[in-house]
PAVOZA-243434 format. One line per 2 residues: number of its first residue (from 1); for each residue z, x, y of C-alpha. Coordinates in nm, 4 decimals, padded with zeros to 6 digits, m for minus. Layout:
REM PAVOZA-243434
NUM	Z X Y  ...
//
This chain:
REM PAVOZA-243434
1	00.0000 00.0000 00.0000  00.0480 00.3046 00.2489
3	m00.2568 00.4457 00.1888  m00.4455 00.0958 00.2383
5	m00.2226 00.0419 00.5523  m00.3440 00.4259 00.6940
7	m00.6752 00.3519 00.5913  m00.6483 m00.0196 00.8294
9	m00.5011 00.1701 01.1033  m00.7849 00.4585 01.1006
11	m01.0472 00.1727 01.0992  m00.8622 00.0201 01.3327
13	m00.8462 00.3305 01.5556  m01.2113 00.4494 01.4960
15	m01.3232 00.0113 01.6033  m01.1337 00.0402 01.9623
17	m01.2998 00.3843 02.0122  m01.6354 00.2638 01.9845
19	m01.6016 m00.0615 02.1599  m01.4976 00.1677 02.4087
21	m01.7782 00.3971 02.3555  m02.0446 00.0756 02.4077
23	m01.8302 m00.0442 02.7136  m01.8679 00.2840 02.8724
25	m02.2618 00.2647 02.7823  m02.2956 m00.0810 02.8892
27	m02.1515 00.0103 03.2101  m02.3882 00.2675 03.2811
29	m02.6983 00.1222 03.2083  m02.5618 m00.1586 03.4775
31	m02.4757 00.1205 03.7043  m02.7893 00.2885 03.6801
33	m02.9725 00.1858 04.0290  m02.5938 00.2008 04.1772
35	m02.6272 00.4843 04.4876  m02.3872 00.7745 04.4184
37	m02.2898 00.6674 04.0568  m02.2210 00.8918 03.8505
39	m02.2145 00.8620 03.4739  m01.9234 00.8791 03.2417
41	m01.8408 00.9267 02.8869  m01.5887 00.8501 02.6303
43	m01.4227 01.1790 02.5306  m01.3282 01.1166 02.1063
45	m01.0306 01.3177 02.0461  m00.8947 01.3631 01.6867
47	m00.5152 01.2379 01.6447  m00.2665 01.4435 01.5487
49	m00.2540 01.4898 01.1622  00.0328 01.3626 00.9733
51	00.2106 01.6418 00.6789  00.3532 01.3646 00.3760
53	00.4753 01.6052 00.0773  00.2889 01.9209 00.1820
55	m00.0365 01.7289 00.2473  m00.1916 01.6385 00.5901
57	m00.3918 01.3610 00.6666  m00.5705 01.2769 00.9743
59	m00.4749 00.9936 01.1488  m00.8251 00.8918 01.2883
61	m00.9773 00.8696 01.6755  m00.8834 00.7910 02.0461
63	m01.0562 00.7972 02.3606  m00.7618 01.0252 02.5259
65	m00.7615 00.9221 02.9143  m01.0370 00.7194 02.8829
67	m01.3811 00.7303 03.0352  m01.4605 01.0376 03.2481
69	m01.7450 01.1032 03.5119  m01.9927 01.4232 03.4593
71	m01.9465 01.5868 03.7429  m02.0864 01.9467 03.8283
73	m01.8907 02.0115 04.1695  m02.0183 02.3395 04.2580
75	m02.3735 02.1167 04.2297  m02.2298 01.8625 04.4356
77	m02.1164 02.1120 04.6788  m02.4554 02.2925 04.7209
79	m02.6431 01.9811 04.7499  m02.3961 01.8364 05.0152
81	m02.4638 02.1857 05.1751  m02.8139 02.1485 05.1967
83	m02.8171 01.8139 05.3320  m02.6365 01.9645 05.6397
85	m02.9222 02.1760 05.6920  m03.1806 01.9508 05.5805
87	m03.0141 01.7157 05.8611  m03.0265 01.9703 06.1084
89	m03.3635 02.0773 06.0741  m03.4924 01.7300 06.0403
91	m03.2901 01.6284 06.3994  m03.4375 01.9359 06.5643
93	m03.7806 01.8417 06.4662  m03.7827 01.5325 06.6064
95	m03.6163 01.5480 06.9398  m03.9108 01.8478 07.0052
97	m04.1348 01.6736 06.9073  m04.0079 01.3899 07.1999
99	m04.0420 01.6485 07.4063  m04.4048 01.7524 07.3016
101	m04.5230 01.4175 07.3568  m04.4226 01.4272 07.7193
103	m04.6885 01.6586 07.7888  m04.9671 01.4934 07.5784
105	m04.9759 01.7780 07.3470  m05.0511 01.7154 06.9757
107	m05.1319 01.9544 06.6925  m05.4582 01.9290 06.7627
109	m05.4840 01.9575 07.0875  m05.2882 02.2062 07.2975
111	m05.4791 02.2877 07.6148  m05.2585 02.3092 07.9254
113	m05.5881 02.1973 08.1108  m05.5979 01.8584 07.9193
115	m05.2481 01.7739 08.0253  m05.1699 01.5482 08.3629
117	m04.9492 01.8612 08.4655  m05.2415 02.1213 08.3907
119	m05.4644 01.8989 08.5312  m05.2741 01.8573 08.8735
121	m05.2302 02.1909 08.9101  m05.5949 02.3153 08.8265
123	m05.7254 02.0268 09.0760  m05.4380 02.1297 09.3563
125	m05.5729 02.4755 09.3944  m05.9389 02.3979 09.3682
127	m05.8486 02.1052 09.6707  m05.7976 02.4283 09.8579
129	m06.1215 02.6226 09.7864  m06.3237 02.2781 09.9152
131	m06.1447 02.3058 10.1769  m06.2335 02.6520 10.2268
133	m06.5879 02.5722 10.2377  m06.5226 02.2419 10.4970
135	m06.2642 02.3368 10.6883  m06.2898 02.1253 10.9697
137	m06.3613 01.8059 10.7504  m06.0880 01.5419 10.7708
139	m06.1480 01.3644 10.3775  m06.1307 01.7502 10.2721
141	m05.7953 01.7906 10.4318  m05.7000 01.4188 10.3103
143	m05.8141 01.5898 09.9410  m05.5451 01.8600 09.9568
145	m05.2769 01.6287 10.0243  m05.4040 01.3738 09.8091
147	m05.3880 01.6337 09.4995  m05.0775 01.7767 09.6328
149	m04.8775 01.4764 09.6328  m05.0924 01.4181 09.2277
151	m04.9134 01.7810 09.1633  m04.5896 01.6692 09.3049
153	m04.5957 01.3593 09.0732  m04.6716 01.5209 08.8052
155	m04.3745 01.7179 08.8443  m04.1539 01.4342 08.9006
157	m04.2661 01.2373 08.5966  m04.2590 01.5549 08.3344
159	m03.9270 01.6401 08.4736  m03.7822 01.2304 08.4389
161	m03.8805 01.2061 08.0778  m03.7404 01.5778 08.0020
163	m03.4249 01.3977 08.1791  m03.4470 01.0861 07.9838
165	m03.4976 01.2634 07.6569  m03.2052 01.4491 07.7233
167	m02.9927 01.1074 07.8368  m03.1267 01.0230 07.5067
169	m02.9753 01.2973 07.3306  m02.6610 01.2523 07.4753
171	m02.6513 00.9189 07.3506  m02.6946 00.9915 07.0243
173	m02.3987 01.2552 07.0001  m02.1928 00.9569 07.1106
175	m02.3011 00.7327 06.8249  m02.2650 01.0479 06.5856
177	m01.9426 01.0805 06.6587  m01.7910 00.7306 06.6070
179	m02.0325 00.7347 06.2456  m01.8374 01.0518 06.1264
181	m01.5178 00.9036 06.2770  m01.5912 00.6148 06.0326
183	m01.6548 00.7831 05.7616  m01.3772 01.0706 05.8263
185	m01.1506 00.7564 05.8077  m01.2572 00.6222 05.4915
187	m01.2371 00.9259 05.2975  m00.9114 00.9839 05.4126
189	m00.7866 00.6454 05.2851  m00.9745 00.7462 04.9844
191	m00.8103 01.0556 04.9238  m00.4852 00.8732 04.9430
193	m00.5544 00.6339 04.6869  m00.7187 00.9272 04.4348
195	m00.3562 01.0889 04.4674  m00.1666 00.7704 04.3518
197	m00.3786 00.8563 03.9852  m00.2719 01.2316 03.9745
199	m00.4751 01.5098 03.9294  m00.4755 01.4323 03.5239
201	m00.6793 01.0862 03.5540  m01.0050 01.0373 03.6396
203	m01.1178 00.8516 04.0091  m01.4127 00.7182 03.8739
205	m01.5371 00.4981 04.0912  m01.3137 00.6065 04.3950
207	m01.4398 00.9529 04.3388  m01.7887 00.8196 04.3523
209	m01.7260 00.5896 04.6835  m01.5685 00.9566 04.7935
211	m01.8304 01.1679 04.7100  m02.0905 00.9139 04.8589
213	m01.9170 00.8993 05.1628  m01.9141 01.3447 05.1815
215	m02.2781 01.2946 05.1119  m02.3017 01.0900 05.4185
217	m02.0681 01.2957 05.6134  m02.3332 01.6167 05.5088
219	m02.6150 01.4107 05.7025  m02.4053 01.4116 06.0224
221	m02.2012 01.7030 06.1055  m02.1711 02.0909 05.9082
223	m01.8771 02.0908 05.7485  m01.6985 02.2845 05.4637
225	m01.5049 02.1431 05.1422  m01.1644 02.2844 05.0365
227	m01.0530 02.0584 04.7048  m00.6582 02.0569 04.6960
229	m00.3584 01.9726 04.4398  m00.3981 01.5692 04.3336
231	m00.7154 01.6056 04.3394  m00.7524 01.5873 04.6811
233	m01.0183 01.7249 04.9862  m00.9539 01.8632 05.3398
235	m01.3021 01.8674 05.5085  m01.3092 02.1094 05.8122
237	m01.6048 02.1626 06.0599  m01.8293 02.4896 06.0088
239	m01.5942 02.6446 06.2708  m01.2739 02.5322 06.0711
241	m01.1476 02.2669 06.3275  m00.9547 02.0140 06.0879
243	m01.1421 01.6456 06.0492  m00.9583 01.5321 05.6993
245	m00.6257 01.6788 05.5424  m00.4883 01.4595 05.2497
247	m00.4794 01.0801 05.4064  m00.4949 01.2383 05.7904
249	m00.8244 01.1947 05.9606  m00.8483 01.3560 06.3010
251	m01.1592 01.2345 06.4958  m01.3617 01.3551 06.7014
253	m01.3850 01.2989 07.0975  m01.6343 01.3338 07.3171
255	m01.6363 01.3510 07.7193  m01.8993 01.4129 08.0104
257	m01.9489 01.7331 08.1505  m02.2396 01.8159 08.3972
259	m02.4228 01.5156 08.2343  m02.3944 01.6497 07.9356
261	m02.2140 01.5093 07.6540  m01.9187 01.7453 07.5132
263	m01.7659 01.7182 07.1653  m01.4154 01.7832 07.1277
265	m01.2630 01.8317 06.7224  m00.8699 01.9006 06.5705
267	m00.5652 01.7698 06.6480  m00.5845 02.0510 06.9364
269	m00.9079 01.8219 07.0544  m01.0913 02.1490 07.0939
271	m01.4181 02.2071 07.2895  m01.6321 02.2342 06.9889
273	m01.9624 02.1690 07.1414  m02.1260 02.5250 07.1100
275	m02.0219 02.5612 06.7777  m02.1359 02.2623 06.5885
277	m02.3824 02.3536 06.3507  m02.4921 02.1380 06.0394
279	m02.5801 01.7604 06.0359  m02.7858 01.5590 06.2756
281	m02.5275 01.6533 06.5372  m02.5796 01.9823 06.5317
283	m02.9483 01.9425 06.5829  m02.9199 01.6725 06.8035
285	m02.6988 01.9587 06.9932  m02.9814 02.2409 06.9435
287	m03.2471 02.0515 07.0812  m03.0928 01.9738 07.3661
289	m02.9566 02.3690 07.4274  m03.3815 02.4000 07.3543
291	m03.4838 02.1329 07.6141  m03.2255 02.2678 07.8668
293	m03.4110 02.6016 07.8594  m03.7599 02.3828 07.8887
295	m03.6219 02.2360 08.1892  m03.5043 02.4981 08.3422
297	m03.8590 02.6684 08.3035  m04.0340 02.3127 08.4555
299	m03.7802 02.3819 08.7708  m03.8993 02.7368 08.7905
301	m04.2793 02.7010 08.7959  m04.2393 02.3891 09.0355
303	m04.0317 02.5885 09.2161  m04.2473 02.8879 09.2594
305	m04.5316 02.6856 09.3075  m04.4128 02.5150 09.5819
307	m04.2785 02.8198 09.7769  m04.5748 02.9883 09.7027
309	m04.7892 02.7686 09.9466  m04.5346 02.6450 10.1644
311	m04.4761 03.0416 10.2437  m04.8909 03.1322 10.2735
313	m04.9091 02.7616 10.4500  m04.6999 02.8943 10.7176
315	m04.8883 03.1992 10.7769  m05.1900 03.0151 10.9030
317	m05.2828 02.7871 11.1766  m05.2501 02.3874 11.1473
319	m05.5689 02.1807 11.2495  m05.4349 02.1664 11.5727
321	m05.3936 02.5419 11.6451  m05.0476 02.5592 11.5460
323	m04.8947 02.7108 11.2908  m04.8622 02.5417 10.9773
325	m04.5167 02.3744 10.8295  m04.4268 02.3036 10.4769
327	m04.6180 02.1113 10.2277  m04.3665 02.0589 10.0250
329	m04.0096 01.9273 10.0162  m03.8303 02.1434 09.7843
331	m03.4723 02.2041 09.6879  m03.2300 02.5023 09.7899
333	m03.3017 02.6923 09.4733  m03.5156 02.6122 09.1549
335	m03.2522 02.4553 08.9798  m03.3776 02.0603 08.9688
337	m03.6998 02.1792 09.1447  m03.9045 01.9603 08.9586
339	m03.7823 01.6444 08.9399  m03.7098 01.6653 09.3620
341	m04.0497 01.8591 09.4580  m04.2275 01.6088 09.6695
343	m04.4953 01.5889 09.9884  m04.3755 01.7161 10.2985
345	m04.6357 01.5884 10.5634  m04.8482 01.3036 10.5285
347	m05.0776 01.4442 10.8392  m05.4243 01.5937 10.6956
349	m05.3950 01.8115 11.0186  m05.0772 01.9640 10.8610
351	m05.3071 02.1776 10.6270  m05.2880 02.5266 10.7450
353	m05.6640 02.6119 10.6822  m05.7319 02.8476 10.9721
355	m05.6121 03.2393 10.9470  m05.4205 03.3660 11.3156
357	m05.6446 03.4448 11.5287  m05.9634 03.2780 11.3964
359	m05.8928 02.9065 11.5816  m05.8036 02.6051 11.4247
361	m06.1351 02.6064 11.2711  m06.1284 02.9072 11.0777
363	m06.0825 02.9077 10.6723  m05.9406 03.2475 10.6211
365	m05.5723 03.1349 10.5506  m05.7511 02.8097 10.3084
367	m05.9054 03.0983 10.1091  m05.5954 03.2840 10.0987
369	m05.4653 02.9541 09.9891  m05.7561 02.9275 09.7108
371	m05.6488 03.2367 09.5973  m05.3009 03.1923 09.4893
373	m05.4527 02.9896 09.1836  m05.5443 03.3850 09.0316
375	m05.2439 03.5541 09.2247  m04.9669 03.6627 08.9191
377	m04.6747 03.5617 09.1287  m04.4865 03.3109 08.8975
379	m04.3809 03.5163 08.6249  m04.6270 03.7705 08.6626
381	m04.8834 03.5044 08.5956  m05.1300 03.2754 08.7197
383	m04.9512 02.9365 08.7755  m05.2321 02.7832 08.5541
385	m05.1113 03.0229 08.2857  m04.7525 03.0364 08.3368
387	m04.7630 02.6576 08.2500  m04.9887 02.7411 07.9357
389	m04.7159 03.0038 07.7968  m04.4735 02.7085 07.8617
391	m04.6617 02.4579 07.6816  m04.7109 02.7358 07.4197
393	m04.3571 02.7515 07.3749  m04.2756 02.3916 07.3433
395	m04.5472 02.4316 07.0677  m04.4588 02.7143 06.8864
397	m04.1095 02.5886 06.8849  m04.1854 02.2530 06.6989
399	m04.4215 02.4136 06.5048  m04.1274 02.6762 06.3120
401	m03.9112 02.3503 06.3677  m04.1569 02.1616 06.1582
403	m04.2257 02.4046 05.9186  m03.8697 02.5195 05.8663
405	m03.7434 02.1073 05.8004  m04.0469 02.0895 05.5346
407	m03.9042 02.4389 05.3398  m03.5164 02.2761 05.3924
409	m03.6654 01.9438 05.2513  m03.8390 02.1042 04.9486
411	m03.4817 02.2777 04.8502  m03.2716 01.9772 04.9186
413	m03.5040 01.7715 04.6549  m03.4785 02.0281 04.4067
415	m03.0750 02.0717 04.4448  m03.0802 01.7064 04.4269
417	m03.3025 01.6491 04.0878  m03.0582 01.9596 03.9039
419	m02.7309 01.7212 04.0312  m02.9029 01.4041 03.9149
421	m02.9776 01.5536 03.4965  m02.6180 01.6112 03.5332
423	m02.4591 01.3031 03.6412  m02.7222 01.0430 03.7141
425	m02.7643 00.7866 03.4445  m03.0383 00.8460 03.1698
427	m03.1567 00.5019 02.9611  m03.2800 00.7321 02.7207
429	m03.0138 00.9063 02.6881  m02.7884 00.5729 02.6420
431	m03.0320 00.3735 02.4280  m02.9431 00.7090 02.1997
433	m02.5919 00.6910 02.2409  m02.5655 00.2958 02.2060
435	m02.7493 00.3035 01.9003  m02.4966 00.5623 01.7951
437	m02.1983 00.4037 01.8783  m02.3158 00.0799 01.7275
439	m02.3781 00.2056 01.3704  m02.0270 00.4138 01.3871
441	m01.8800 00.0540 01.4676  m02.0968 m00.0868 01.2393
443	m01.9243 00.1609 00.9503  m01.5486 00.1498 01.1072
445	m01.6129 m00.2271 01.0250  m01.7183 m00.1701 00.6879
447	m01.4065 00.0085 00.5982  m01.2208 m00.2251 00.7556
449	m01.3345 m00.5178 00.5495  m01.3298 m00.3230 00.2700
451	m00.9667 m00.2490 00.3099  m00.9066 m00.6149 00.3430
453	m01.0720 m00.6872 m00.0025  m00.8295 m00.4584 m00.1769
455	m00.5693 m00.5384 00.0197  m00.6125 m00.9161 m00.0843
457	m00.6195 m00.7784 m00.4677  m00.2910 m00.6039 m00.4207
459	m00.1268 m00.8956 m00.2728  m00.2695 m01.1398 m00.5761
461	m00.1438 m00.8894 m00.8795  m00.5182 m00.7354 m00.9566
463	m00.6719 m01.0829 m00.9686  m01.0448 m01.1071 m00.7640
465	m01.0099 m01.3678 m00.4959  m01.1693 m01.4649 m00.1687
467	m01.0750 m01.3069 00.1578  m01.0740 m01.5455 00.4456
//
C-alpha cells in the first residue's frame, strides 16, 4: 500500500507540474503580440529523494518558484543603450533638417543662388552695377532700394524661422521633461512593488511593465542602469545626477534663461543642460547648440553686409550732392543682426552713386559699390560665397547627421532581433513544448489510473472490479 500511495503522489506531483507547464505555454502564446513581454518557463526540479532501509527513492517533480522570465540583462542593457543613441541621432536629424528647409535646400539641390537669401543678395549687388551704368536715372535708384529692402527681408524671414525653430525646440525640452518625469515616476512605484517579492521571486509581469517603461525612458534622455539588492534599479543621467533610487523619483525641472530653455536634474536641481547627452533630449539639446552657431553666422554675414555698404555709401555723394547716409538700419553689433537689419531711407536720392568730387552725377562711388559683390571682406570671402560655405555647412551637417542616425538605426535593429531569440515568444518553439508537456501529462495520467486499478484490487482482497 506504500508503494501504491508513493507511486499516487509522484503521479500526482508529475500532473500539477505539467498543467503548470501548459499554463505557462498557454500564456505565452496569448502574450505573444504583448509589447515588452517577455517569455517564461517552468523550471522542473527533482524532489528530494527519500532513504527507507538503505534504499532511496525519488519522490517525483515540482515547478520550484514557479514560472520564470528569460531574461538576458546585459542584452537588455545594450539594447536600452542603443536606443539612447539611436534617439539622439534620430532627434538631431530632424530638427536640421527643419532648419535646411528654411533655406529651400534639398539633397538635390544645394545652390546658394537658388535660395530667396542667395537670390537677394546676388540681385542687391547687381542693383548697384545698373546703377553704375544709369546713374542719374530715378527707377535705377528706386531698383537699389527696391532689392535692398528684398535683401533686408530676406534676412528678416531666414532669421524668424531660425527663431521659431528654435522656440520650437525649446518647446519640446519642456514636453520631454514632464514624459521622463512620468515615466521616472512609474518605475519608481514599480521598483517598490518588485521589492515587496524579494530578490528570490520572479517580477514577471512587473519586471516587464519595468523594463518597458526603461525602454521608453532610453528614447528620451541618456541614462545609466545600476541594478541593486531586492532586485531593484537606480537610473542616473549620463552625468550621474540621480532620477530613480529604490521608490524615490527626483524629476527634472526646467527654467528660462536667455530664451532658452534650461534643464535642471538631482535632488541638488542641478544645471544639467550642457551635459545631457542620450535620448531625444539630448538631441533636441544638440541641435539647438548647432542652430545657435547657424544663427549666429546669419547675424554675422547680415551684419557685415550691411556695414559694408552703409560704410562705402557714406563715402560718396547722394543724388543731391551730399554725402550719402546709411542704407541700412542695423544693430550695435552683429549679434541679432539679421532678424533687425532693415531699410534705412526710403528716398531713391539717398543712393550714394556719385564718387567726391565727380558731382552728383558721377558713378564712381556706384561702381565701388558694384564691387563689393567680389571684395573678400566677410570672412575673407565674397558675400555671395560666404553665404554658400554657410549653406554648405547646414548641409554637410545633416548630411553626417543623416548618415550617422541610419548606421545607429542598423545597430539598434540588430541588438534588438539578438534580445528578441532570447526572450520574445516563439510559436514554434511552444507548439514543441505544448506538445511535450501534453504527452508527459498524458503519461502522469496513465500511471495515475493505473495506480487506481490496483489500488481498487487491494482494497477488494485480489478480486477484479470496476473503478469508478
Amino acid at each position: 500500500m506504500g508503494t501504491l500511495t508513493s507511486l499516487m503522489s509522484l503521479a500526482s506531483n508529475a500532473l500539477q507540474a505539467e498543467q503548470s507547464a501548459l499554463n505557462v505555454t498557454s500564456n505565452n502564446v496569448a502574450n505573444q503580440n504583448t509589447v515588452g513581454y517577455t517569455r517564461e518557463v517552468v523550471n522542473f526540479q527533482s524532489q528530494d529523494t527519500i532513504t527507507i532501509n538503505g534504499a532511496s527513492y525519488g519522490d517525483g517533480v515540482s515547478i520550484g518558484t514557479g514560472a520564470t522570465s528569460v531574461r538576458d540583462r546585459i542584452l537588455e542593457q545594450r539594447v536600452q543603450q542603443q536606443t539612447q543613441v539611436e534617439a539622439q541621432s534620430s532627434a538631431v536629424a530632424s530638427a536640421l533638417t527643419a532648419v535646411q528647409s528654411v533655406f529651400q535646400l534639398t539633397a538635390t539641390a544645394s545652390s546658394a543662388a537658388a535660395t530667396t537669401l542667395g537670390s537677394a543678395i546676388d540681385s542687391f549687388y547687381n542693383s548697384f552695377t545698373a546703377l553704375s551704368a544709369n546713374p542719374s536715372d530715378p527707377a535705377t535708384r528706386q531698383s537699389v532700394l527696391s532689392a535692398a529692402s528684398a535683401l533686408s527681408n530676406a534676412f528678416n524671414a531666414a532669421s524668424t524661422q531660425l527663431s521659431s525653430t528654435s522656440n520650437s525646440l525649446n518647446a519640446e525640452v519642456t514636453a520631454t521633461v514632464g514624459q521622463v518625469n512620468s515615466l521616472t515616476t512609474n518605475i519608481a512605484s514599480l521598483n517598490q512593488q518588485i521589492s515587496l517579492l524579494g530578490s528570490s521571486s520572479d517580477a514577471g509581469v512587473l519586471e516587464d511593465q519595468r523594463q518597458s517603461s526603461i525602454a521608453q525612458l532610453s528614447g528620451l534622455i541618456g541614462l545609466d542602469q545600476i541594478t541593486t539588492e531586492q532586485n531593484g534599479i537606480t537610473l542616473t543621467t549620463s552625468s550621474g545626477e540621480v532620477l530613480v533610487s529604490g521608490n524615490q523619483s527626483y524629476a527634472l525641472q526646467t527654467s528660462q534663461v536667455a530664451g532658452q530653455t534650461q534643464v535642471a536634474a538631482g535632488p541638488s536641481a542641478v544645471d544639467v543642460t550642457a551635459s545631457i547627452t542620450g535620448g531625444s533630449l539630448g538631441g533636441v539639446l544638440q541641435a539647438r547648440s548647432q542652430l545657435s552657431t547657424f544663427s549666429s553666422s546669419l547675424d554675422a554675414l547680415a551684419y557685415a553686409v550691411g556695414t559694408q555698404v552703409n560704410t562705402q555709401n557714406a563715402a560718396g555723394l547722394d543724388g543731391s550732392g551730399n554725402a550719402g547716409g546709411a542704407i541700412f538700419t542695423l544693430s550695435a553689433t552683429s549679434a541679432g543682426a539679421a532678424g533687425s537689419i532693415s531699410l534705412a531711407t526710403s528716398n531713391p536720392n539717398g543712393i550714394a552713386a556719385a564718387a567726391v568730387g565727380q558731382g552728383a552725377t558721377g558713378n564712381g562711388n556706384a561702381v565701388a559699390l558694384a564691387a563689393l559683390a567680389t571684395g573678400t571682406s566677410v570672412s575673407g570671402q565674397t558675400p555671395s560665397a560666404s553665404f554658400a560655405s554657410f549653406l554648405a555647412q547646414i548641409g554637410t551637417a545633416v548630411s553626417a547627421a543623416t548618415s550617422d542616425n541610419a548606421v545607429q538605426q542598423a545597430s539598434l535593429t540588430q541588438l534588438t532581433s539578438l534580445r528578441d531569440s532570447v526572450s520574445s515568444v516563439s510559436l514554434n518553439q511552444e507548439a514543441s513544448n505544448l506538445t511535450q508537456y501534453q504527452r508527459s501529462y498524458e503519461a502522469a495520467a496513465k500511471v495515475f489510473s493505473i495506480v487506481d486499478e490496483l489500488l481498487a484490487d487491494a482494497l477488494n482482497l485480489g478480486v477484479s472490479t470496476a473503478v469508478s
